[in-house]
DRENGU-804077 format. One line per 10 residues: their letters; for each residue z, y, x of N, C-alpha, C. Coordinates in nm, 4 decimals, always signed. Layout:
N
a) Z:Y:X:Z:Y:X:Z:Y:X; ...
***
This chain:
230
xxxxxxxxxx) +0.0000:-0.1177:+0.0843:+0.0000:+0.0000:+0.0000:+0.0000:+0.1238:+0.0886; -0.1186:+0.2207:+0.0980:-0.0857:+0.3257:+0.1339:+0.0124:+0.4134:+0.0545; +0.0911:+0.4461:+0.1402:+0.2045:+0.5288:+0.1329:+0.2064:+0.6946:+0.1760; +0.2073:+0.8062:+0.1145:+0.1954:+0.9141:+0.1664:+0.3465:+0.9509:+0.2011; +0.4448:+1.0128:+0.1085:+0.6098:+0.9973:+0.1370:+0.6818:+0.9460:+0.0062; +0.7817:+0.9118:+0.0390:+0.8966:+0.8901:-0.0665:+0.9966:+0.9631:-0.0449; +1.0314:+1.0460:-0.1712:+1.1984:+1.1480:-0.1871:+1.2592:+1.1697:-0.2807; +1.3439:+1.1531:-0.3069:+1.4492:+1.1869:-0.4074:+1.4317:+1.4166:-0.4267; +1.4016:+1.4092:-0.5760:+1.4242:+1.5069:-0.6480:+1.4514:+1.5669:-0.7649; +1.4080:+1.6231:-0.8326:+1.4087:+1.6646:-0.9623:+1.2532:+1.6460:-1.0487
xxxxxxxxxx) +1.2858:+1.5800:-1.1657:+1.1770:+1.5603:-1.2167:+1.1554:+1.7119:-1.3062; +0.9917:+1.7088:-1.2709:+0.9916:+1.9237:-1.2656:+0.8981:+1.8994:-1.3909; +0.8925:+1.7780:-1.4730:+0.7348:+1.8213:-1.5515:+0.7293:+1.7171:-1.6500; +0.6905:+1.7149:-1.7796:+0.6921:+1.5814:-1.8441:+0.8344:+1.5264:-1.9036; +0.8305:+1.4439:-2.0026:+0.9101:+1.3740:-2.0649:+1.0921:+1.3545:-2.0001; +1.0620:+1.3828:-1.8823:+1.2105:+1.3706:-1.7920:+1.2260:+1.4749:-1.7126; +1.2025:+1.5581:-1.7660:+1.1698:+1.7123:-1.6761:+1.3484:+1.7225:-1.6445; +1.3798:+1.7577:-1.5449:+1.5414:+1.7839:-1.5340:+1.6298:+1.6502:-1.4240; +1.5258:+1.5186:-1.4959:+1.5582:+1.3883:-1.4406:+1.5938:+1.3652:-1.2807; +1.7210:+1.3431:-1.2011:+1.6887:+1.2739:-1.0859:+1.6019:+1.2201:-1.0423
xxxxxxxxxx) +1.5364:+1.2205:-0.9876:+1.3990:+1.0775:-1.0044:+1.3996:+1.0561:-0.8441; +1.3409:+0.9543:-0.7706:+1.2291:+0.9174:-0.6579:+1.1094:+0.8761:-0.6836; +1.0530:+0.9695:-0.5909:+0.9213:+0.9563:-0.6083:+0.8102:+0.9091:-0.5261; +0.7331:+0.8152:-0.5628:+0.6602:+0.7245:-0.4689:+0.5327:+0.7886:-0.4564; +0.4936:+0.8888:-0.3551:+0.3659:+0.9371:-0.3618:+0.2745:+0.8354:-0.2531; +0.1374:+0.7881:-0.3442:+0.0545:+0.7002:-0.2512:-0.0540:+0.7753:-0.2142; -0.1090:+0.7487:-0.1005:-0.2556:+0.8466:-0.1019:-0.3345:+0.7801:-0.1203; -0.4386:+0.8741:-0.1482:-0.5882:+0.8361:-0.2136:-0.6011:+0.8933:-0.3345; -0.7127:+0.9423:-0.3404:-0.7601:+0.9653:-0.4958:-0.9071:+0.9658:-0.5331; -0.9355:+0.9361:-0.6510:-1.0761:+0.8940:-0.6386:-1.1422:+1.0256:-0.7286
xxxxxxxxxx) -1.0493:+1.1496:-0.7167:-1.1102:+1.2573:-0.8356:-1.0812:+1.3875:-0.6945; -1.1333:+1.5019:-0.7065:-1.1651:+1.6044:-0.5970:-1.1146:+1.7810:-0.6824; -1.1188:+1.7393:-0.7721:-1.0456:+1.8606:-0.8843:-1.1316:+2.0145:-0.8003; -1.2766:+2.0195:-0.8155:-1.3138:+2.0909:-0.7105:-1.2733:+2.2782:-0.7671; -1.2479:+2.3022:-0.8985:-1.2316:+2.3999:-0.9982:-1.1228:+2.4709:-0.9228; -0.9864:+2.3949:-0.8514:-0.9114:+2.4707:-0.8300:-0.8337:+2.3668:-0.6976; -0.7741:+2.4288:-0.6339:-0.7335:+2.3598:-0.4985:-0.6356:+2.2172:-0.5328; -0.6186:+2.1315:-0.4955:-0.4916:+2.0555:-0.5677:-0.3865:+2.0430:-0.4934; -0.2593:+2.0503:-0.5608:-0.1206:+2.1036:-0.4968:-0.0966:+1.9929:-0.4220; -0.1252:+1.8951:-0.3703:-0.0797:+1.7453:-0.2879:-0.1780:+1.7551:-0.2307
xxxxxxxxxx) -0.2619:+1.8156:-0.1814:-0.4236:+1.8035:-0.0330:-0.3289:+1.6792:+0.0458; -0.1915:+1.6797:+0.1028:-0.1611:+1.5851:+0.1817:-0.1697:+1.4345:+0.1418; -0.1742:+1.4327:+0.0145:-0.2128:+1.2562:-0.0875:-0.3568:+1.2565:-0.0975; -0.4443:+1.3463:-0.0893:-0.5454:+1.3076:-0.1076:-0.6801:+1.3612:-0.0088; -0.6942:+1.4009:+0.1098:-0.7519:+1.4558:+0.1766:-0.7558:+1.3391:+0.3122; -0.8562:+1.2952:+0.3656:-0.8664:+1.1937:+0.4359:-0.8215:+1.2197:+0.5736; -0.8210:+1.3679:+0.6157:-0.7817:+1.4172:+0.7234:-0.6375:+1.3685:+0.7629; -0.5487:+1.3485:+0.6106:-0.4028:+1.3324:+0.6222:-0.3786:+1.1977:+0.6716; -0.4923:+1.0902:+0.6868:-0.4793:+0.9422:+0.6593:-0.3888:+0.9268:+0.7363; -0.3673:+0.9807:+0.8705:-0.2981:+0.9119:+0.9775:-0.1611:+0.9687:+0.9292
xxxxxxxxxx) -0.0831:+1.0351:+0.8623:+0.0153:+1.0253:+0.8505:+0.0712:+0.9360:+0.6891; -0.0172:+0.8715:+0.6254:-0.0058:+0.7776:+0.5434:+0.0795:+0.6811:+0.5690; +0.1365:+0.5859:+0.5618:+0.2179:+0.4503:+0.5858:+0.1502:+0.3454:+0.5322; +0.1129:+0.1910:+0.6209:+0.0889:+0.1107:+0.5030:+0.2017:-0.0408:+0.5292; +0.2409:-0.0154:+0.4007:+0.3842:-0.0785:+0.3653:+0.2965:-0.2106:+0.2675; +0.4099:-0.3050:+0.2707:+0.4316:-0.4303:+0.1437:+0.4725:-0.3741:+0.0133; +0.4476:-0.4346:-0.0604:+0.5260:-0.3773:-0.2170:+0.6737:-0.4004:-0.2013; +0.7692:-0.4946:-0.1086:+0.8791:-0.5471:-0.0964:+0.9161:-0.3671:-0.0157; +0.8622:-0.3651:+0.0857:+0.8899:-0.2679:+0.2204:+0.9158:-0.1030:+0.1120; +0.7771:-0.1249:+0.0225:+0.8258:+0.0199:-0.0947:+0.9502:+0.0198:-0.1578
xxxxxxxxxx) +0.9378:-0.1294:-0.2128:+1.0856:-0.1153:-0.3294:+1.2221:-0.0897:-0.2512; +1.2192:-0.1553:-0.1123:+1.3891:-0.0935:-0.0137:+1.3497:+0.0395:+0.0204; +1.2749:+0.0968:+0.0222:+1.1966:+0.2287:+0.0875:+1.3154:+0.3070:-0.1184; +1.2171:+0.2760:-0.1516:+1.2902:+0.3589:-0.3122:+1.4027:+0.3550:-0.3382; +1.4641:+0.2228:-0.3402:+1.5884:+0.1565:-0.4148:+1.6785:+0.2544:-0.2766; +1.6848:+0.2491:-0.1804:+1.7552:+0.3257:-0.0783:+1.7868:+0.4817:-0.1275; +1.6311:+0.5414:-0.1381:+1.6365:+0.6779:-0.1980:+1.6985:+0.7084:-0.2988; +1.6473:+0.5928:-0.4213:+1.7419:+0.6102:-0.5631:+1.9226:+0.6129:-0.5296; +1.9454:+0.5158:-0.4403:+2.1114:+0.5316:-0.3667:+2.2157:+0.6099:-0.3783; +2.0672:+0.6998:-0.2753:+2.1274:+0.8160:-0.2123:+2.1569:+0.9198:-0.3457
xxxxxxxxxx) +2.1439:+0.9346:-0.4710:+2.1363:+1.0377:-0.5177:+2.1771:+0.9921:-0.6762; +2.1972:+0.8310:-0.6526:+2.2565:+0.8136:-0.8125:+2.1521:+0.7664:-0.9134; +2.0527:+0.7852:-0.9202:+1.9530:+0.7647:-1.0236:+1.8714:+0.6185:-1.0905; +1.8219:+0.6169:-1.1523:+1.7289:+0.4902:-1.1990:+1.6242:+0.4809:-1.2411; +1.5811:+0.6304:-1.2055:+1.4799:+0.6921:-1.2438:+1.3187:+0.6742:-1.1087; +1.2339:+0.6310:-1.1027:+1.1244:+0.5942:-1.0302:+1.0223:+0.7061:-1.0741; +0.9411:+0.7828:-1.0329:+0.8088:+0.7742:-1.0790:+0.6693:+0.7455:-0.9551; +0.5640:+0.7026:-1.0102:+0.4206:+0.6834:-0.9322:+0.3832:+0.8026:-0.9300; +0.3205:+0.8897:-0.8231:+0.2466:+0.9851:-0.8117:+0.1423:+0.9636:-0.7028; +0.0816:+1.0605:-0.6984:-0.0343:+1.0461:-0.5487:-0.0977:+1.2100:-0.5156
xxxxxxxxxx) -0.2036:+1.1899:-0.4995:-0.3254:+1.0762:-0.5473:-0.3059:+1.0128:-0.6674; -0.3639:+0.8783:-0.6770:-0.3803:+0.8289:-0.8263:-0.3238:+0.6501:-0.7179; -0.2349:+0.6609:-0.8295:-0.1317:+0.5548:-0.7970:-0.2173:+0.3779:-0.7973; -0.3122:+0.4495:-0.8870:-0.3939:+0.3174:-0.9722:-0.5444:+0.2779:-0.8459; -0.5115:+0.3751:-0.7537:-0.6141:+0.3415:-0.6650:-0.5793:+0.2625:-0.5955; -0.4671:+0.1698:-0.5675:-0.4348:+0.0795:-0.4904:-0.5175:-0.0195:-0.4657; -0.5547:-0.0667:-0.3797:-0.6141:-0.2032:-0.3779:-0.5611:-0.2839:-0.4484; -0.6914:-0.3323:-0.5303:-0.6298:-0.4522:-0.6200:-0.5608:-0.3999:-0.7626; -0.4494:-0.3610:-0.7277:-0.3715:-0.3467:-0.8475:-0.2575:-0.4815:-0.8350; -0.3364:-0.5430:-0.7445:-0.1984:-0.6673:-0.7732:-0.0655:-0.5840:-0.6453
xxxxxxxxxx) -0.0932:-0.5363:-0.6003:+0.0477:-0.5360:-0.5113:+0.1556:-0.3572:-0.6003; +0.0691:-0.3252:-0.7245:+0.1472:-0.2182:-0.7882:+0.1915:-0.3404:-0.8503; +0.1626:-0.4376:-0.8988:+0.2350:-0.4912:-1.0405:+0.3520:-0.5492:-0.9389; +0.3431:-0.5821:-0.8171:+0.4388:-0.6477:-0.7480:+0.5610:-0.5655:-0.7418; +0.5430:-0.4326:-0.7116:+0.6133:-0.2953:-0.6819:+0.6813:-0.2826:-0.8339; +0.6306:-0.2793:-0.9102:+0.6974:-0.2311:-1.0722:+0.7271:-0.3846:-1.1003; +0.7525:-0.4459:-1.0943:+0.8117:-0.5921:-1.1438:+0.9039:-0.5760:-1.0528; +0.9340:-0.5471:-0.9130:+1.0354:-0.5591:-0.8544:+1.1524:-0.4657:-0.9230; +1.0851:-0.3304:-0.9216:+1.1657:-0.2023:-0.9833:+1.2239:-0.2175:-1.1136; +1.1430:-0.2763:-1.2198:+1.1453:-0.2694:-1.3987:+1.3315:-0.3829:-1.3470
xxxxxxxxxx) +1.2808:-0.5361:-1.2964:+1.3538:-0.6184:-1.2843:+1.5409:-0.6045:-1.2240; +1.4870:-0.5019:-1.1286:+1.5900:-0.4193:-1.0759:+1.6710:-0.3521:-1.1752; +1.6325:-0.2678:-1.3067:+1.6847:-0.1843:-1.3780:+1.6592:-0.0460:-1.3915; +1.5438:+0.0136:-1.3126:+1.4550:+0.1213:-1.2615:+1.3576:+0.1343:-1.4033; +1.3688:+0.2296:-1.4351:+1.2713:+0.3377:-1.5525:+1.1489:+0.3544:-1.4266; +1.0274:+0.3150:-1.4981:+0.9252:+0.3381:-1.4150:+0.7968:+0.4042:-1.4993; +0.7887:+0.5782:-1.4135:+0.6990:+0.6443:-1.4949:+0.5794:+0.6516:-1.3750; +0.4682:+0.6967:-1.4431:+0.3226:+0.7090:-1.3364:+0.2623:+0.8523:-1.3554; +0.2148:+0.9490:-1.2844:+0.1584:+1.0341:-1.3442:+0.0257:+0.9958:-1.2546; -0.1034:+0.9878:-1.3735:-0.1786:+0.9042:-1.3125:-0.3223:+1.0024:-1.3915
xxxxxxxxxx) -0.4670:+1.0263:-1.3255:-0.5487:+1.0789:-1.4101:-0.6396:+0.9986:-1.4993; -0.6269:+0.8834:-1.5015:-0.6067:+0.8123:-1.6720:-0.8146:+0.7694:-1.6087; -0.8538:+0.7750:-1.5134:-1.0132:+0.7712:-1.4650:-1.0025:+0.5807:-1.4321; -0.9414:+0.5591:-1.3757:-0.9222:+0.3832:-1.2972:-0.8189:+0.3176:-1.4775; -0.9574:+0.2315:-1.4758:-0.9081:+0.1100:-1.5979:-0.7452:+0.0341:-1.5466; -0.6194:+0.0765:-1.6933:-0.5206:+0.0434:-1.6705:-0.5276:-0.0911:-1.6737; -0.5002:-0.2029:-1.6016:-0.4303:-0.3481:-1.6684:-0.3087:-0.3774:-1.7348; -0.3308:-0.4684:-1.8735:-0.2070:-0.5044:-1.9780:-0.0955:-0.4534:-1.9523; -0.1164:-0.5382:-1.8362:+0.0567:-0.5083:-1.7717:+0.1081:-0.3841:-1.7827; +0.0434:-0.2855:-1.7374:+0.0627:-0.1699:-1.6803:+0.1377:-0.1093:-1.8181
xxxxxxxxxx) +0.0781:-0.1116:-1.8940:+0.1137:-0.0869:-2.0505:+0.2952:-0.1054:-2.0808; +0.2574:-0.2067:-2.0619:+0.4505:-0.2748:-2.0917:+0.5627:-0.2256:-1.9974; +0.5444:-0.2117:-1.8868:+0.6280:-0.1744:-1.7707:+0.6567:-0.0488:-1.7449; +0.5295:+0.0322:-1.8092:+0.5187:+0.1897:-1.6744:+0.4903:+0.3208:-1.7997; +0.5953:+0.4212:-1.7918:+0.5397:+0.5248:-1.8839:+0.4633:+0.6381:-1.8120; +0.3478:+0.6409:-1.8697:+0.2468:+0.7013:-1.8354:+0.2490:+0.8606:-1.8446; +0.2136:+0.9734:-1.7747:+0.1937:+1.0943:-1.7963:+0.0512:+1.1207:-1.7143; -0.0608:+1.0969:-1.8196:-0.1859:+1.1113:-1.8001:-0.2312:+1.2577:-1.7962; -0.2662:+1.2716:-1.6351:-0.3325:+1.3931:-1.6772:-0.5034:+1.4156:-1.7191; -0.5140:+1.4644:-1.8167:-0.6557:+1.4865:-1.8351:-0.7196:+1.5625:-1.7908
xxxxxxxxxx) -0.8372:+1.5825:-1.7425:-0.8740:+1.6874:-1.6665:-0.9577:+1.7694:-1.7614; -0.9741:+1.9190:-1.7176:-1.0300:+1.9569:-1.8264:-1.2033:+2.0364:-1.7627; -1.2604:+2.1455:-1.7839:-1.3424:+2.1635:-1.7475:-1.2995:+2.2437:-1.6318; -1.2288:+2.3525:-1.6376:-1.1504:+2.4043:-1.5683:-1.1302:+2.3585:-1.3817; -1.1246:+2.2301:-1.3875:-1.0901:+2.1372:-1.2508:-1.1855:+2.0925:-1.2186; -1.3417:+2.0907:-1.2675:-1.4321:+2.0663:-1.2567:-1.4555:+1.9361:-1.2418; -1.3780:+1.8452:-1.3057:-1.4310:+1.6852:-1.3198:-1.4529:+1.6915:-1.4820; -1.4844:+1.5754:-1.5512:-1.5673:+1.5596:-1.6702:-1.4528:+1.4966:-1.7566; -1.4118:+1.5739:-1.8463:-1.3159:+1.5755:-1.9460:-1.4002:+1.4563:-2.0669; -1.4612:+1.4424:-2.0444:-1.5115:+1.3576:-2.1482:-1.5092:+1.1882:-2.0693
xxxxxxxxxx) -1.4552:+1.1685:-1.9560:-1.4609:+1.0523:-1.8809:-1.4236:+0.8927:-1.9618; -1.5171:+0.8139:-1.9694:-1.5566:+0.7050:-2.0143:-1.4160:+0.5572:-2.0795; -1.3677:+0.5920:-1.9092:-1.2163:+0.5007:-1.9170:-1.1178:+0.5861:-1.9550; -1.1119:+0.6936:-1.9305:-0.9809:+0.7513:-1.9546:-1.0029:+0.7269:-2.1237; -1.0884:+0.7233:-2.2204:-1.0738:+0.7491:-2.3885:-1.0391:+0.6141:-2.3650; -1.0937:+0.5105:-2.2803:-1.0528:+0.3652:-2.3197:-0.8777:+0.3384:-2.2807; -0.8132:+0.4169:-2.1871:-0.7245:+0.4302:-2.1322:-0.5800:+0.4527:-2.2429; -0.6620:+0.5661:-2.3174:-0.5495:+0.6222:-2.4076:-0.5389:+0.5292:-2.5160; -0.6115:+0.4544:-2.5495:-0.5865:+0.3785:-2.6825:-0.4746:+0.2703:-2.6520; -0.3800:+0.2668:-2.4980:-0.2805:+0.1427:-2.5373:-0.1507:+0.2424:-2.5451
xxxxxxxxxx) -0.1889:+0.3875:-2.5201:-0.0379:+0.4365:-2.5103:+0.0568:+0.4627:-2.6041; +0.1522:+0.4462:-2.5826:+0.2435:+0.4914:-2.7002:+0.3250:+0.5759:-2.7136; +0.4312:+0.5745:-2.7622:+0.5124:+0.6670:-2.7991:+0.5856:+0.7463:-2.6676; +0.6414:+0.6359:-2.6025:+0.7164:+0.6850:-2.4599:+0.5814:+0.7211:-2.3616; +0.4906:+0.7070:-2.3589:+0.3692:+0.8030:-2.2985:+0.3507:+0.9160:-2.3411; +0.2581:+0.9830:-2.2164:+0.2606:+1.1213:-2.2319:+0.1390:+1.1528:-2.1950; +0.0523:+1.2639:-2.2574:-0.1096:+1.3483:-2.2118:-0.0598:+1.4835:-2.2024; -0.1131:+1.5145:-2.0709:-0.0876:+1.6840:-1.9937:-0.2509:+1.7124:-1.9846; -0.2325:+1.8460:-2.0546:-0.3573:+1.9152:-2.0343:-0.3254:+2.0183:-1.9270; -0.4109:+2.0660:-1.8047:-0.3504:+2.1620:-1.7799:-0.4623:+2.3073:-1.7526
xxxxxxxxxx) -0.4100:+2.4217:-1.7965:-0.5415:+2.4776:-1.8449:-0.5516:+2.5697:-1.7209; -0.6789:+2.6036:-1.6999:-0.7551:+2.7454:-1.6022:-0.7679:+2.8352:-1.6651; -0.8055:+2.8394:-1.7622:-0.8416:+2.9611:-1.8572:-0.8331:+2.9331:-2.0000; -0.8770:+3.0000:-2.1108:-0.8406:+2.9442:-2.2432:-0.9630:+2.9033:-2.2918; -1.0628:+2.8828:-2.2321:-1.1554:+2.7652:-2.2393:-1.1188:+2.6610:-2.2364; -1.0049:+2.6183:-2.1736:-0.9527:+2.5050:-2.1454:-0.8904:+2.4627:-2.2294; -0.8209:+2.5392:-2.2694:-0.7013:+2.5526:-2.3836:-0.8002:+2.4824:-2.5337; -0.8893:+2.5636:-2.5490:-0.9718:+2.5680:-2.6296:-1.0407:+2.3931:-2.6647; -1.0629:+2.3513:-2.5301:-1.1354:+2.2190:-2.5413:-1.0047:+2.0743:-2.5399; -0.9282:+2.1233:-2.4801:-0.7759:+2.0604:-2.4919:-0.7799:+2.0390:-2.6515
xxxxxxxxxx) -0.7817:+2.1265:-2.7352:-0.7498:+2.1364:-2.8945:-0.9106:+2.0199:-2.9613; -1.0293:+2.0489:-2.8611:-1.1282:+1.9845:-2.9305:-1.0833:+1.8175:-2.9062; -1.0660:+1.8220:-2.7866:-1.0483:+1.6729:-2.7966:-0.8861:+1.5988:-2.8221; -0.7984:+1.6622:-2.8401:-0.6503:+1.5986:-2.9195:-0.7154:+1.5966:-3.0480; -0.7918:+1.6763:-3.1085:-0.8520:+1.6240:-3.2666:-0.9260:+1.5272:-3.2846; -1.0312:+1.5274:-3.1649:-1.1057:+1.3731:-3.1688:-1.0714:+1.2289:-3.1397; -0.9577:+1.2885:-3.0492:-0.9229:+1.1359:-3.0155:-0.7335:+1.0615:-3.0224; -0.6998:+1.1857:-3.0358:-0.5476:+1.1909:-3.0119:-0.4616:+1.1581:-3.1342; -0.5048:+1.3371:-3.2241:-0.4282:+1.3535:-3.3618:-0.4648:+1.2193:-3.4599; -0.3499:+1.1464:-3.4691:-0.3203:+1.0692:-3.5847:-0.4056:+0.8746:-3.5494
xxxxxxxxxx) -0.4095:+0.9122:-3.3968:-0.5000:+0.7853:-3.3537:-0.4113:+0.7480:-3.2244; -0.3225:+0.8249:-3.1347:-0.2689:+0.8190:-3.0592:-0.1267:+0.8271:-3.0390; -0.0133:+0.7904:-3.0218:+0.1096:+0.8120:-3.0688:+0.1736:+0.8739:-2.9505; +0.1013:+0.8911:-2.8566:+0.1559:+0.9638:-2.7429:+0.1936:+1.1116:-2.7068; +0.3451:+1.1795:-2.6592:+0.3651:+1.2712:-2.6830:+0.2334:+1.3568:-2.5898; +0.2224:+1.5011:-2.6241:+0.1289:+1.5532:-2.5563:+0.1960:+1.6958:-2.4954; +0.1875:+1.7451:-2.3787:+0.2108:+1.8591:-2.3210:+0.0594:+1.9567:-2.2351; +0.0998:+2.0810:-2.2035:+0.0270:+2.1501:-2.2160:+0.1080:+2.2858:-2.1107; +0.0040:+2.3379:-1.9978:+0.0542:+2.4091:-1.9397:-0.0644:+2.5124:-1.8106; -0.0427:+2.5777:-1.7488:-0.1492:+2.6299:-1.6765:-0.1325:+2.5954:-1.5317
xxxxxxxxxx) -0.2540:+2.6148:-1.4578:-0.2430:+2.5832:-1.3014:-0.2080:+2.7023:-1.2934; -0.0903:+2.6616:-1.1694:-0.0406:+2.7163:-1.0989:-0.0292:+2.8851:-1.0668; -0.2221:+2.9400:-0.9713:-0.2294:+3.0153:-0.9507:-0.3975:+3.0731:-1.0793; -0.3910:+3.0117:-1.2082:-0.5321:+2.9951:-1.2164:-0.5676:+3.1343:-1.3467; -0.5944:+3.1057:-1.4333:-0.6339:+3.2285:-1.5012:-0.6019:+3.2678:-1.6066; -0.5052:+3.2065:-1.6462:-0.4572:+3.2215:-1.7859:-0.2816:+3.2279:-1.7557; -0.2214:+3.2852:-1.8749:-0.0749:+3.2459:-1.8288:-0.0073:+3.1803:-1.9552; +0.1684:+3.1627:-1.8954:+0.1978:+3.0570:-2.0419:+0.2261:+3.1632:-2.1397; +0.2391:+3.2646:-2.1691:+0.2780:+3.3108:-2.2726:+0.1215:+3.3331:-2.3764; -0.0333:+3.3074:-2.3010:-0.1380:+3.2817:-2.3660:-0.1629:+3.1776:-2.4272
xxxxxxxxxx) -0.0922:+3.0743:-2.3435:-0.1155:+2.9486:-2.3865:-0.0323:+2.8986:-2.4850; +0.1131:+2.9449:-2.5023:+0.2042:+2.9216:-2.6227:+0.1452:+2.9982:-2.7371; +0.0719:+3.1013:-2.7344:+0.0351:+3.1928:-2.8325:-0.0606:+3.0780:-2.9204; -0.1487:+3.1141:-2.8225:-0.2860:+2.9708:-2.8803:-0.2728:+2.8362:-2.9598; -0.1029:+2.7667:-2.9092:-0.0820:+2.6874:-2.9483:-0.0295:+2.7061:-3.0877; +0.0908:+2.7686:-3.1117:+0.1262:+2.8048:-3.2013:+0.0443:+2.8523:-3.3370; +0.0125:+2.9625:-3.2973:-0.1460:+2.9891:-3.3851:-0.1870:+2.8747:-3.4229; -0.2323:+2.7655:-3.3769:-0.3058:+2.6620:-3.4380:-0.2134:+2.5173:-3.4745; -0.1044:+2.5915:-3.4542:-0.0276:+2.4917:-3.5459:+0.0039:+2.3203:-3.4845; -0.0379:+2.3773:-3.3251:-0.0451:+2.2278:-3.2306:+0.1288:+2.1744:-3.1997
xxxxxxxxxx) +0.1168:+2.0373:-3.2258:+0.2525:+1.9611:-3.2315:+0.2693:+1.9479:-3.0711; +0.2358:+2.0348:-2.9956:+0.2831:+1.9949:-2.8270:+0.4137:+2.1001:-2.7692; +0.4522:+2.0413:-2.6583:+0.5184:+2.0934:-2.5913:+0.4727:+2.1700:-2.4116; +0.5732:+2.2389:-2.3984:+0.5031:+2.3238:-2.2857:+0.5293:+2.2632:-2.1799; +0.4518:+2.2610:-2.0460:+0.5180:+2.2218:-1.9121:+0.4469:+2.3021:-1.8589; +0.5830:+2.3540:-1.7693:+0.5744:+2.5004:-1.6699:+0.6118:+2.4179:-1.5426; +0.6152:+2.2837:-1.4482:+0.5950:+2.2665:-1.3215:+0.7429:+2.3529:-1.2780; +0.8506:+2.2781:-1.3522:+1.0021:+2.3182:-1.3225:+1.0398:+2.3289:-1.1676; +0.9995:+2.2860:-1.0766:+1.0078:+2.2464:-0.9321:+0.9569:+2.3748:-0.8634; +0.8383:+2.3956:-0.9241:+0.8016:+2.5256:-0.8613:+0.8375:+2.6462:-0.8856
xxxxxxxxxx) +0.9528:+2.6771:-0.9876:+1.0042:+2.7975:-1.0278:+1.1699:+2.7737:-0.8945; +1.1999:+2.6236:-0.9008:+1.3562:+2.6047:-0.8169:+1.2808:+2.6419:-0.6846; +1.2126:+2.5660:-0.6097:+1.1414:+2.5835:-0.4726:+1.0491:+2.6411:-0.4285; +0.9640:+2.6825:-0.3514:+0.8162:+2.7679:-0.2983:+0.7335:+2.6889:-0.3374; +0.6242:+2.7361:-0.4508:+0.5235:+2.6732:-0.4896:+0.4925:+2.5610:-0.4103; +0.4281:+2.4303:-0.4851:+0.3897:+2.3273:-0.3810:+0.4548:+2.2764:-0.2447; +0.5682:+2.3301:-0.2517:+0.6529:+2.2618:-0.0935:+0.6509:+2.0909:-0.1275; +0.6400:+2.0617:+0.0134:+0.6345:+1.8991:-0.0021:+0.7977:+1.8639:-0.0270; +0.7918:+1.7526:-0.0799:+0.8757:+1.7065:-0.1226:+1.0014:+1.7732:-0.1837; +0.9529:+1.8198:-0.3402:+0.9863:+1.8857:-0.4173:+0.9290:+1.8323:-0.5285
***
């Protein structure tokens, strides 16, 4: 398993926003988000490879279970890059069967592009990000609609907007594919440094009467935008 780092922090975003968590960032990613810079270049930029790790799924879980230790928690999540780029997929199910078995809550924030397996479903709560036009990959992507149809309730879809174009197409497709077909909670929030702000984006929502919640990237209001391991 490539390994980028593992650290104990605060979960800044999503369903456990506030949460202790450790976090297993892997590198690689198979998406380039060319619209706007992406806050982890060190998970996904090939230049970084050599400071990657490549570990066993056994070597991750004492690597985590150590971190979780240190700080009390039972809380796990997958990040990257895209967690789902692993080779195979068999040595993640090894990693989350060790963790689930352990007593470890195991969440993924994953861009929903790489076909989930069954498994993945039962074990791992998902916070899919969708990409929108904004990031310049294709919001209409093939697996990700096939992706969303196993999630459920304890899953989660993050839109995150550039401008209110984004916002705008966020609303087209939670109607096509989401509202009343999907049981998964949904959040909604802006990049970072990008063109819109949240008090546009709560406006928009509201106005249209959307059942979501906001994520403002809690980590980056406690620490300096994007600091590693945060």
């Amino acid at each position: 398993m490539r390994v980028s780092e593992v650290y104990a922090s605060v979960q800044g975003e999503g369903p456990r926003v506030g949460t202790p968590t450790v976090f297993l960032r892997f590198g690689g990613c198979n998406l380039r988000c060319p619209g706007w810079p992406c806050d982890t270049q060190h998970a996904i930029d090939p230049k970084y490879r050599k400071e990657w790790v490549k570990l066993t799924p056994n070597e991750v879980t004492d690597w985590a279970q150590m971190k979780a230790d240190e700080v009390g928690t039972r809380s796990i999540t997958f990040t990257g890059g895209e967690p789902f780029l692993q080779r195979g997929q068999d040595e993640l199910l090894i990693l989350t069967g060790n963790l689930t078995s352990d007593g470890y809550d195991v969440e993924c924030f994953s861009n929903g592009t790489i076909v989930y397996p069954d498994w993945a479903y039962e074990m791992i709560d998902f916070i899919m990000d969708w990409k929108l036009p904004g990031s310049g990959e294709d919001p209409h992507n093939a697996v990700r609609l096939n992706n969303i149809v196993g999630l459920s309730e304890t899953d989660a879809i993050k839109f995150v907007c550039n401008d209110m174009r984004d916002i705008v197409m966020a609303m087209a497709l939670w109607t096509k594919y989401i509202e009343d077909k999907v049981p998964a909670q949904v959040y909604y929030g802006k990049v970072w440094e990008g063109n819109v702000t949240d008090d546009m984006l709560i406006d928009f929502v509201m106005k249209n009467q959307l059942p979501w919640k906001l994520n403002m990237q809690m980590h980056n209001y406690v620490w300096p935008a994007n600091e590693r391991g945060r």
